[in-house]
py3Dmol code that shows the C-alpha trace and the ligand (Angstrom):
import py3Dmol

protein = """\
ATOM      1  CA  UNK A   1      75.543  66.466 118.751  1.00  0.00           C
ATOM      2  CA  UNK A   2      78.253  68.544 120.274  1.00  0.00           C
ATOM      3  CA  UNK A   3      79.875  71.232 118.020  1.00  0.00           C
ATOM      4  CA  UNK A   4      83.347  72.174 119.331  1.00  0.00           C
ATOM      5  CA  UNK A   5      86.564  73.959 117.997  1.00  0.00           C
ATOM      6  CA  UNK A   6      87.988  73.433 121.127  1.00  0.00           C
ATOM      7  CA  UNK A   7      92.387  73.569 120.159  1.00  0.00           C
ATOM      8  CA  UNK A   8      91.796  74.811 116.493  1.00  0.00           C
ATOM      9  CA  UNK A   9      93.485  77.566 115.258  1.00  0.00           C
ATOM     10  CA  UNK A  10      91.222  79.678 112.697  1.00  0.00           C
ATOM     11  CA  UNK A  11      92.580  82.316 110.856  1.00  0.00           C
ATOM     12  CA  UNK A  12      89.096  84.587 109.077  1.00  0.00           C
ATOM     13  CA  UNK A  13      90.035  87.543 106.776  1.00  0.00           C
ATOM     14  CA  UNK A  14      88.314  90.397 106.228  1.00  0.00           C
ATOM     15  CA  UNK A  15      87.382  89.722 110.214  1.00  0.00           C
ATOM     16  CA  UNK A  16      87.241  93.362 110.963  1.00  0.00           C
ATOM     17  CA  UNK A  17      83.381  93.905 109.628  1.00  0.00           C
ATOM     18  CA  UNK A  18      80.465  92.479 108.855  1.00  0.00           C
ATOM     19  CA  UNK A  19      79.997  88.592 107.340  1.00  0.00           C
ATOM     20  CA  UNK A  20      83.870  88.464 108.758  1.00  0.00           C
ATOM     21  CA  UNK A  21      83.205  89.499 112.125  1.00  0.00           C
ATOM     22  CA  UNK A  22      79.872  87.464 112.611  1.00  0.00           C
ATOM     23  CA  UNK A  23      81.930  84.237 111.862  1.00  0.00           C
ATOM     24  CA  UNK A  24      84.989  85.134 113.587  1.00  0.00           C
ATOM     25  CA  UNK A  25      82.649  85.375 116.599  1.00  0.00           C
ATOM     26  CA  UNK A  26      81.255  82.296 116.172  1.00  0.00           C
ATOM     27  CA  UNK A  27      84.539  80.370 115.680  1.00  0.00           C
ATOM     28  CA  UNK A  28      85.482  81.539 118.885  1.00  0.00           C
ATOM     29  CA  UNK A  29      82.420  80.635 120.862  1.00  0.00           C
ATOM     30  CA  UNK A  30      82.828  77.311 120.094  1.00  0.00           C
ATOM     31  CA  UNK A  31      85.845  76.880 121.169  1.00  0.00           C
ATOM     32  CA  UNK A  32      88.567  77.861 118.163  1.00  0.00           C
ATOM     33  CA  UNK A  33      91.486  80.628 118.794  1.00  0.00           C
ATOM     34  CA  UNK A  34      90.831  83.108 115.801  1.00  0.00           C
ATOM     35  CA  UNK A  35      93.212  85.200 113.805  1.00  0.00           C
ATOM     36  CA  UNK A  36      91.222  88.825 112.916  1.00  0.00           C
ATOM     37  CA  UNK A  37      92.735  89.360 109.993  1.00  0.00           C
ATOM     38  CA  UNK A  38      91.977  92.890 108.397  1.00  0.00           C
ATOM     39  CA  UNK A  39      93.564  94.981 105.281  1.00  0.00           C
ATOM     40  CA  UNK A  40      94.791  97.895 106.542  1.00  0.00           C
ATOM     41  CA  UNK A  41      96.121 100.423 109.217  1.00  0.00           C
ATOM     42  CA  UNK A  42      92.552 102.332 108.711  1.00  0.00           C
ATOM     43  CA  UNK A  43      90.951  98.944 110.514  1.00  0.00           C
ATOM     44  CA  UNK A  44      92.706  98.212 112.689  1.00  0.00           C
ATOM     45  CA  UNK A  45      90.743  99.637 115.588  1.00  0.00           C
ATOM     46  CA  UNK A  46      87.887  97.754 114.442  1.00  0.00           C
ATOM     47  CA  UNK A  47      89.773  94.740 114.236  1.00  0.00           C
ATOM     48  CA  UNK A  48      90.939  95.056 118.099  1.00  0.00           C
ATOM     49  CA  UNK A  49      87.149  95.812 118.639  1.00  0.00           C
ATOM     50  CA  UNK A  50      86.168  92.201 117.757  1.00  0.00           C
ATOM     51  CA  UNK A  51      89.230  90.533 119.419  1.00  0.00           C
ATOM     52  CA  UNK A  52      87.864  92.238 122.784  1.00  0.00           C
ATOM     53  CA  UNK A  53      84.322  91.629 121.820  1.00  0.00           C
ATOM     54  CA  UNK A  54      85.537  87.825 121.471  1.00  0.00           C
ATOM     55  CA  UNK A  55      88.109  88.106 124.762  1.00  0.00           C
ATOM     56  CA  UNK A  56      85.229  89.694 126.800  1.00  0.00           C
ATOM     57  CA  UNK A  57      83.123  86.476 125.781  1.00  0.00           C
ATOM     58  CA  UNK A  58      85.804  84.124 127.673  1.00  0.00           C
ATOM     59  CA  UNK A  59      87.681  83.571 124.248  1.00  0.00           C
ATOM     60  CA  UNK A  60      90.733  83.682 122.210  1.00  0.00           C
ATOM     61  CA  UNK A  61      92.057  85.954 119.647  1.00  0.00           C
ATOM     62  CA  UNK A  62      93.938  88.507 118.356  1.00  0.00           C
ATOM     63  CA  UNK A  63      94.526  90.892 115.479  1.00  0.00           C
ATOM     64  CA  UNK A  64      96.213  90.307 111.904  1.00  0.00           C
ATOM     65  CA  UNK A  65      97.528  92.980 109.058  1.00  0.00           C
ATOM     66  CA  UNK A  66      97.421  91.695 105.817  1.00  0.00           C
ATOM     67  CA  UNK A  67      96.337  92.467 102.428  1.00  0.00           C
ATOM     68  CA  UNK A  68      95.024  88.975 100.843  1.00  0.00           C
ATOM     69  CA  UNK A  69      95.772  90.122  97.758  1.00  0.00           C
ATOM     70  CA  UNK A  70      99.555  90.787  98.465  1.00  0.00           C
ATOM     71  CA  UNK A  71     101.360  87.456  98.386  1.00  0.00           C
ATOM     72  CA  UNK A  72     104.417  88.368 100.505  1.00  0.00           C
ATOM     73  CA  UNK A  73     101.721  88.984 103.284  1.00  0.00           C
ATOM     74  CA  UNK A  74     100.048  86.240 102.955  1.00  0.00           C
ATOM     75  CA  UNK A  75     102.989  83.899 102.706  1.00  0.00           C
ATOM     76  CA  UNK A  76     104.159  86.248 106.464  1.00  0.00           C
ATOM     77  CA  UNK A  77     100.969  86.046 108.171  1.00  0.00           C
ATOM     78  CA  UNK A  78     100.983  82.088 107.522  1.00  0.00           C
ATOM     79  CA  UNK A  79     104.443  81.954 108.793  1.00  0.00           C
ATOM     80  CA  UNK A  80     103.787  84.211 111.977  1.00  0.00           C
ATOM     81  CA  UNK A  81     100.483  82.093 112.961  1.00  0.00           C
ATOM     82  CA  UNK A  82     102.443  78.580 112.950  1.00  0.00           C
ATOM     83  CA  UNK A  83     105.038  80.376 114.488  1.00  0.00           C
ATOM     84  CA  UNK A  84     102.674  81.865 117.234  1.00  0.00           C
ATOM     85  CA  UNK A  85      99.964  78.843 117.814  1.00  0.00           C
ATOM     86  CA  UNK A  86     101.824  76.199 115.926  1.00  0.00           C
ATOM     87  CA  UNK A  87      99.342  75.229 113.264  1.00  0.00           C
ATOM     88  CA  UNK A  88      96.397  76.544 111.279  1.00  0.00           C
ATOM     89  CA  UNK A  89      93.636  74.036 111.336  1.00  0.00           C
ATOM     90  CA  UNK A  90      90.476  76.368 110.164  1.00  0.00           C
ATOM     91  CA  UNK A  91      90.993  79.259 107.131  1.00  0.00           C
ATOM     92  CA  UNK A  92      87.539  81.233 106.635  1.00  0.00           C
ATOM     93  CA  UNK A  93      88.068  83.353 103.000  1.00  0.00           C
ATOM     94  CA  UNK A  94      85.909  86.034 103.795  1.00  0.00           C
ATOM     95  CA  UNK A  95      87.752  88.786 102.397  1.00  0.00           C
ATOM     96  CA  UNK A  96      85.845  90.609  99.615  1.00  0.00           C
ATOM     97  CA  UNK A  97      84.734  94.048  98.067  1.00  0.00           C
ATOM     98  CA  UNK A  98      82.838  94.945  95.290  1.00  0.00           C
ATOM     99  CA  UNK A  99      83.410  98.226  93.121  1.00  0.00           C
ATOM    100  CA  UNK A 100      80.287  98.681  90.874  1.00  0.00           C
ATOM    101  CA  UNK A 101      80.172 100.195  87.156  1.00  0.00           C
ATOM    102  CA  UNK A 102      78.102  99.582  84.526  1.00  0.00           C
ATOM    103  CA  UNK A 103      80.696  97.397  82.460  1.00  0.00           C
ATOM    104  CA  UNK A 104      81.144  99.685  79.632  1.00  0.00           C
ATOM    105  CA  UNK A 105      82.196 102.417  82.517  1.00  0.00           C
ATOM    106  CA  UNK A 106      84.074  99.893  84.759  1.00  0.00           C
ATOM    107  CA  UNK A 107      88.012 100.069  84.763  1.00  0.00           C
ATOM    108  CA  UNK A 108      90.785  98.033  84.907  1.00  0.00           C
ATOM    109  CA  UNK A 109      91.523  98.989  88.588  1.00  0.00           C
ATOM    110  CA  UNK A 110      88.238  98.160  89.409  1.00  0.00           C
ATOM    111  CA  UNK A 111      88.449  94.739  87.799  1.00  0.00           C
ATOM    112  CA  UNK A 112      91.600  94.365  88.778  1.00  0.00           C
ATOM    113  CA  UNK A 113      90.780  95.565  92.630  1.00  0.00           C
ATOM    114  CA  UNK A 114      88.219  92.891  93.082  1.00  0.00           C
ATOM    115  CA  UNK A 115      89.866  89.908  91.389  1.00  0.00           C
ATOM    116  CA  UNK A 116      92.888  90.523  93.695  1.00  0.00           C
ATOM    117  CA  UNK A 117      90.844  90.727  96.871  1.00  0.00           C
ATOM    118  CA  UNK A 118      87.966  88.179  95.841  1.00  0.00           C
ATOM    119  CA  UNK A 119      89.890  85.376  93.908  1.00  0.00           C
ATOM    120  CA  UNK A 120      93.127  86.146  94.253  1.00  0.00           C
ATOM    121  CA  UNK A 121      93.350  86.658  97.850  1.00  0.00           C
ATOM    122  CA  UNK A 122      91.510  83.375  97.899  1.00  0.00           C
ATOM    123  CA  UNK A 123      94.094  81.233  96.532  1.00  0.00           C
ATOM    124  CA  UNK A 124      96.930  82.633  97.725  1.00  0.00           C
ATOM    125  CA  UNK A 125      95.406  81.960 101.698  1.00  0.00           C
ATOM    126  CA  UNK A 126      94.001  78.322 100.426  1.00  0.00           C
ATOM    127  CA  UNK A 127      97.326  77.879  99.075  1.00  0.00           C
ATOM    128  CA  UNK A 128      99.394  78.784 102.036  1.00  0.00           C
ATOM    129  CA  UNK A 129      96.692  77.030 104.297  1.00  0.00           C
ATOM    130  CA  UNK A 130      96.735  73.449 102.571  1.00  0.00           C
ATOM    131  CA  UNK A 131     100.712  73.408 102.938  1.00  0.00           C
ATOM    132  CA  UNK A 132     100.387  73.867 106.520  1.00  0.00           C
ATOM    133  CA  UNK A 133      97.544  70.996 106.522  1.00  0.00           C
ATOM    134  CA  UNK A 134      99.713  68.564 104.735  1.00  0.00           C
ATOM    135  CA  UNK A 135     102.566  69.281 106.662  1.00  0.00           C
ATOM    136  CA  UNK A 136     100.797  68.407 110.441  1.00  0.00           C
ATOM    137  CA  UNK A 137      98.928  65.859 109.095  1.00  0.00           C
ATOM    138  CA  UNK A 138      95.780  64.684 111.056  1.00  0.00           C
ATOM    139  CA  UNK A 139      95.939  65.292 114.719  1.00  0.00           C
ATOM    140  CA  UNK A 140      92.752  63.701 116.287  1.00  0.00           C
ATOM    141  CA  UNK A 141      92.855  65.769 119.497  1.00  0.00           C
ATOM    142  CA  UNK A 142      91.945  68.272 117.190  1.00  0.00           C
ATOM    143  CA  UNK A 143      89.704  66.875 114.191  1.00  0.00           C
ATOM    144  CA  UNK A 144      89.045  64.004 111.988  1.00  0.00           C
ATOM    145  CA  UNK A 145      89.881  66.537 108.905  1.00  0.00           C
ATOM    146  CA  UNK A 146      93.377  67.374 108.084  1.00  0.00           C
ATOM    147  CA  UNK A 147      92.112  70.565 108.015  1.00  0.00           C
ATOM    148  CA  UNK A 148      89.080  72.528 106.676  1.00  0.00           C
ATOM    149  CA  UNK A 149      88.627  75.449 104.277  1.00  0.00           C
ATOM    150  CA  UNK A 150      85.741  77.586 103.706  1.00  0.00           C
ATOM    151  CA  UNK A 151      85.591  80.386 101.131  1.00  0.00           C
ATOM    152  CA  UNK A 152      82.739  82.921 101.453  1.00  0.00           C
ATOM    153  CA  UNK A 153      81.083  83.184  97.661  1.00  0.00           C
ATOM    154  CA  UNK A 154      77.858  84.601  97.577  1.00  0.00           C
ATOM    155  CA  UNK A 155      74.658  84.187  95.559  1.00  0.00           C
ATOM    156  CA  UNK A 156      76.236  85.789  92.701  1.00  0.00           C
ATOM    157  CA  UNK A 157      77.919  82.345  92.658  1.00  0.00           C
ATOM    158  CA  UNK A 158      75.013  81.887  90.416  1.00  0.00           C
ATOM    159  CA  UNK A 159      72.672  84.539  90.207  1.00  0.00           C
ATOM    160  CA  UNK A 160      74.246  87.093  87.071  1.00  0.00           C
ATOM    161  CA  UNK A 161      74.184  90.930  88.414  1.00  0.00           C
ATOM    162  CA  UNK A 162      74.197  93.591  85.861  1.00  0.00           C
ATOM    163  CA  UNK A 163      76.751  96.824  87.393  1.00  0.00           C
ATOM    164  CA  UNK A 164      78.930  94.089  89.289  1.00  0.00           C
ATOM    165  CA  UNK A 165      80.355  92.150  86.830  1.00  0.00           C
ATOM    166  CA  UNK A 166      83.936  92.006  88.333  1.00  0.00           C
ATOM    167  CA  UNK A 167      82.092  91.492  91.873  1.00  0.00           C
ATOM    168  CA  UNK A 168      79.740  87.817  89.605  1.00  0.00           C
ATOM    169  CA  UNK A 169      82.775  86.781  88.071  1.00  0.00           C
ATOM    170  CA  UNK A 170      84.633  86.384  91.354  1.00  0.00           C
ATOM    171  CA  UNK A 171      82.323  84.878  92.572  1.00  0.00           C
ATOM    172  CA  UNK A 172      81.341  82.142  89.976  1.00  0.00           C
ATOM    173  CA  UNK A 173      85.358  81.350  89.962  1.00  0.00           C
ATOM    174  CA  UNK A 174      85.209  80.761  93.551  1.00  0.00           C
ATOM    175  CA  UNK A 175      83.070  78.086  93.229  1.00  0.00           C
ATOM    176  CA  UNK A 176      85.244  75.929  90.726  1.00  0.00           C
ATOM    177  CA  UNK A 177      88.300  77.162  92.715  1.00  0.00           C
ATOM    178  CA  UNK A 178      86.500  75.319  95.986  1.00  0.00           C
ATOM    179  CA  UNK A 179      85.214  72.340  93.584  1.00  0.00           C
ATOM    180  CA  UNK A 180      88.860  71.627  92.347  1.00  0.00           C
ATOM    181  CA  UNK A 181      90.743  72.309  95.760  1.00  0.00           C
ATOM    182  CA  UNK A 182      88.308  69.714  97.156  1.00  0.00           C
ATOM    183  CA  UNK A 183      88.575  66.628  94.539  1.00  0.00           C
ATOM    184  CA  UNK A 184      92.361  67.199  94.598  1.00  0.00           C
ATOM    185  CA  UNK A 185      92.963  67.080  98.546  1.00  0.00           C
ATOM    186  CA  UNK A 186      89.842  65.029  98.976  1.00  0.00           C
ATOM    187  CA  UNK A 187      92.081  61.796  99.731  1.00  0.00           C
ATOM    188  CA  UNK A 188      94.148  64.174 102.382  1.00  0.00           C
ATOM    189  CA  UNK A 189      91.271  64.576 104.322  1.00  0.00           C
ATOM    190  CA  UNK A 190      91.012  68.220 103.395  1.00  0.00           C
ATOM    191  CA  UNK A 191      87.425  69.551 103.353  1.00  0.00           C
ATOM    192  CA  UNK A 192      86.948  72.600 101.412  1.00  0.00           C
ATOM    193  CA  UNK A 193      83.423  74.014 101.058  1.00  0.00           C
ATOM    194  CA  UNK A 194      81.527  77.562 100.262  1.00  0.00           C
ATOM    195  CA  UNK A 195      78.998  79.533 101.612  1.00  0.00           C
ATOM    196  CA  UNK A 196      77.035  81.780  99.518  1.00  0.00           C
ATOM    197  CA  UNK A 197      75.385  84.718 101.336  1.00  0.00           C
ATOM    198  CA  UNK A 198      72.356  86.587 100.149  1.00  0.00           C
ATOM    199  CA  UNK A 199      71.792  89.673 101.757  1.00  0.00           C
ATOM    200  CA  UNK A 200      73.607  89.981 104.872  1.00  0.00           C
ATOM    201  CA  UNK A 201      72.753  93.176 106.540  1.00  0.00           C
ATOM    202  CA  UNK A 202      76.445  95.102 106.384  1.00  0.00           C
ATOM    203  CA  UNK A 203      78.552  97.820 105.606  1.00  0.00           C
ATOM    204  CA  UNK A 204      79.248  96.249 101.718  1.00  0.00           C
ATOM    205  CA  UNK A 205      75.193  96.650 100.701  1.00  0.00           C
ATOM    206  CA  UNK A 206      74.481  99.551 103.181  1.00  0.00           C
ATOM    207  CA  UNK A 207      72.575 101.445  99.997  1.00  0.00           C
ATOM    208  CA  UNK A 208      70.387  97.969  99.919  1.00  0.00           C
ATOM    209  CA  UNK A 209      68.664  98.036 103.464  1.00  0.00           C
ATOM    210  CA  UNK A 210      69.376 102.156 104.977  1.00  0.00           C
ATOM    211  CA  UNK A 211      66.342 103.730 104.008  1.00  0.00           C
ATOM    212  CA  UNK A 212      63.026 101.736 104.200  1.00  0.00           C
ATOM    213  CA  UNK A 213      62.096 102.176 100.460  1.00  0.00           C
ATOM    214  CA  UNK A 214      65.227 100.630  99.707  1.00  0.00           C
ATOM    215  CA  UNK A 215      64.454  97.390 102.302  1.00  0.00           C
ATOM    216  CA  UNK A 216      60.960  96.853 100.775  1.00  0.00           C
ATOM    217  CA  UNK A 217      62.632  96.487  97.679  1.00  0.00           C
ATOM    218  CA  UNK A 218      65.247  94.086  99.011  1.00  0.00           C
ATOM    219  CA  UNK A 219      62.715  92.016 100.794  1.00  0.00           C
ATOM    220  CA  UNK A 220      60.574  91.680  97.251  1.00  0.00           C
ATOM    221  CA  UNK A 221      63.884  89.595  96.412  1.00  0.00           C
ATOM    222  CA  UNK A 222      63.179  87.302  99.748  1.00  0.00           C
ATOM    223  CA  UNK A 223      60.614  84.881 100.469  1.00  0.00           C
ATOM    224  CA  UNK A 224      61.641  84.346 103.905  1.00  0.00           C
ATOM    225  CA  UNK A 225      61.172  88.201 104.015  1.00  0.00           C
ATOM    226  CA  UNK A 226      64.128  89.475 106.502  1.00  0.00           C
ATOM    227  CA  UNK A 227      67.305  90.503 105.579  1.00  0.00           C
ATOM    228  CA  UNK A 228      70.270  88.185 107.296  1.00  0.00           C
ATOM    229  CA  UNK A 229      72.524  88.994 109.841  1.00  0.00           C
ATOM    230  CA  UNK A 230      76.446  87.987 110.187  1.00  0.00           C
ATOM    231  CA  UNK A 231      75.724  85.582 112.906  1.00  0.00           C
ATOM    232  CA  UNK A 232      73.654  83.602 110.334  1.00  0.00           C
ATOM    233  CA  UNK A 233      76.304  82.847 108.974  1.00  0.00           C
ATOM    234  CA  UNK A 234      78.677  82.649 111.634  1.00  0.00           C
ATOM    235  CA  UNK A 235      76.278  79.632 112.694  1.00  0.00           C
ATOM    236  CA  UNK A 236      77.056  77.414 109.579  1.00  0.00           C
ATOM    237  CA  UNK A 237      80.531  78.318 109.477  1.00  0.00           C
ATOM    238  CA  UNK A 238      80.777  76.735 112.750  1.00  0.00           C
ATOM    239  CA  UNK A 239      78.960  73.693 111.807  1.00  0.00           C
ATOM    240  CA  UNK A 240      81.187  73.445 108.402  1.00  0.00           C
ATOM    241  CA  UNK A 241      84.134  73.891 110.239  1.00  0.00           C
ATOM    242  CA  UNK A 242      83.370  71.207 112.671  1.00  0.00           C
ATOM    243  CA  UNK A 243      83.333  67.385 112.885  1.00  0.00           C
ATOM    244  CA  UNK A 244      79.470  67.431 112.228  1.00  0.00           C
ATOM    245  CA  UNK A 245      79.936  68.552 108.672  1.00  0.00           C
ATOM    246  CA  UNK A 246      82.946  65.744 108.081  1.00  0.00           C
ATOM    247  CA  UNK A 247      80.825  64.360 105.218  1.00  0.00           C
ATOM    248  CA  UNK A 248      80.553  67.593 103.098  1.00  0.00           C
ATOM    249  CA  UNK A 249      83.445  68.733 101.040  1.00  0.00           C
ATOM    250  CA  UNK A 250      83.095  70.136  97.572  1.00  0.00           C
ATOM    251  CA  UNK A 251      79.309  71.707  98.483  1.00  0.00           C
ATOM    252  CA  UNK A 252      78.009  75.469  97.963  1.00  0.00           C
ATOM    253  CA  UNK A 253      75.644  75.872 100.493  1.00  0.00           C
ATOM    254  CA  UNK A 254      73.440  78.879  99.924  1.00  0.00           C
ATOM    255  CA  UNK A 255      72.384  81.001 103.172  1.00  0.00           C
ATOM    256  CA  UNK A 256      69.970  83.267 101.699  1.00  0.00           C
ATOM    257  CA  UNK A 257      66.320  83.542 102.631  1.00  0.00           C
ATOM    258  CA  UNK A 258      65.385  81.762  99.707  1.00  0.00           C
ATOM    259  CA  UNK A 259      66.770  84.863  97.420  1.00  0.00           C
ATOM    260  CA  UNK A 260      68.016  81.917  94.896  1.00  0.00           C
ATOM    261  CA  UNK A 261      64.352  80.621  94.752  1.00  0.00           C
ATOM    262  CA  UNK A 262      64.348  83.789  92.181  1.00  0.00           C
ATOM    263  CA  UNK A 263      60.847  84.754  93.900  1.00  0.00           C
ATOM    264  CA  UNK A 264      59.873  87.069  90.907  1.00  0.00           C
ATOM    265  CA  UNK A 265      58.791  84.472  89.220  1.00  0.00           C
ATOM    266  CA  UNK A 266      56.329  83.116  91.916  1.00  0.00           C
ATOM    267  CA  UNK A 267      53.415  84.841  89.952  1.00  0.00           C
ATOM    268  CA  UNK A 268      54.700  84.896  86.573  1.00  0.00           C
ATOM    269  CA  UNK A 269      56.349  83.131  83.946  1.00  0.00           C
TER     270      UNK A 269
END
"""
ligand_1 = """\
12
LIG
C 76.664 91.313 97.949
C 75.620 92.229 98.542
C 74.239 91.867 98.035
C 73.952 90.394 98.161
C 72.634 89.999 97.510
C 76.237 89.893 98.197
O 77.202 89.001 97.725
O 77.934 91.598 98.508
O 75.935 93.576 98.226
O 73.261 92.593 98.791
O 74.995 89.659 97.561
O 72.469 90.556 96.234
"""
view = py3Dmol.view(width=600, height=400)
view.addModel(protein, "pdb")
view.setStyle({"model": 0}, {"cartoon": {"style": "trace"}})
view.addModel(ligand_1, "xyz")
view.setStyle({"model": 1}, {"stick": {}})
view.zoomTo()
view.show()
């Protein structure tokens, strides 16, 4: 089975760091020119960090500013892409933060904050993405799909999290936001999928896996007993992005370790 990207553009947000920058890697070593999106001024170096790390590899990038969140930006960074490569044929919606409170403490900003970035920002670049799908159509030099989607949930797709409940309830709408954007573009050949992390060893869960009392904890939480890393997951966005995957749309597929196994009950209840 060959996996190739070869002539796809793929535009990844939130490419500047961690889960973003493991897939953005991964798109282009198979083949795909990828857009390194990233929020702000303050990343930018690290953005232009993984564009060399990918152009030292013998691939193709470059940087994008853009807050997801904002729609004018969105809406721009769309425009300049077709503009620049002529299409979009890939979007990975990987943006995401969390801001924790215990929900009687949490505020509106920080609700606010992570609905804007983690659902928000996900429509608005599935939004812009599928208008750009419909309007090339399916080019076979490039794939049998019109175009593909992949939004980055997480295990709090499903799992409830008590002191995150902005960061759950993203999450849980992402997966009927990827459900309904793949039965109503189904019969444009438009595959839209999710992947749900577990614990990906990165800068958003650093006070999860720093010291090793904290990693013994984690790993009580997986049965496969290691934490993941962001080229994990760069591995099945590859394969979802590709041809191999043409038969799965509408799927949450859960990269985890077996965390959603919910391995405290393996002795008990
Ligand atoms: C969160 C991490 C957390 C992991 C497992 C992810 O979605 O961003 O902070 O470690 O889920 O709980």
């Amino acid at each position: 089975m060959e996996i190739s990207l070869r002539n796809q553009i793929a535009i990844v947000t939130g490419a500047s760091s961690g889960i973003g920058t493991g897939i953005a890697k991964s798109l282009a070593s198979a083949g795909a020119t990828v857009i390194v999106n990233h929020s702000s001024e303050r990343s930018t170096d690290d953005a232009k960090a993984v564009v060399k790390e990918i152009t030292d590899a013998g691939g193709k990038g470059i940087t994008y500013q853009c807050d997801v969140s904002k729609e004018d930006q969105v809406v721009k960074m769309f425009q300049d892409v077709v503009a620049e490569f002529g299409t979009v044929d890939i979007l990975v919606n990987n943006a995401g933060i969390q801001k924790d409170a215990k929900f009687t403490e949490m505020t509106l900003d920080q609700w606010n904050a992570v609905i804007g970035v983690n659902l928000t920002g996900q429509f608005l670049c599935a939004r812009e993405a599928i208008k750009e799908f419909l309007r090339r159509g399916i080019d076979p030099s490039r794939s049998v799909a019109c175009g593909k989607i992949i939004h980055i949930s997480s295990v709090h797709e499903v799992i409830p999290w008590a002191g995150h409940a902005n960061y759950a309830a993203s999450k849980g709408a992402i997966r009927m936001l990827m459900q309904t954007l793949a039965q109503e573009y189904g019969a444009d050949k438009i595959r839209v999928n999710s992947i749900c992390p577990g614990a990906i060893q990165t800068p958003i869960n650093t006070n999860a896996w720093s010291t090793q009392e904290a990693m013994n904890s984690l790993l009580t939480l997986i049965p496969y007993n290691r934490i993941g890393q962001p080229q994990d997951i760069g591995n099945l966005a590859v394969f979802l992005a590709s041809d191999a995957s043409d038969y799965i749309t509408g799927a949450s597929i859960f990269i985890d370790g077996g965390m959603t196994t919910f391995e405290s009950f393996s002795t008990g209840g």
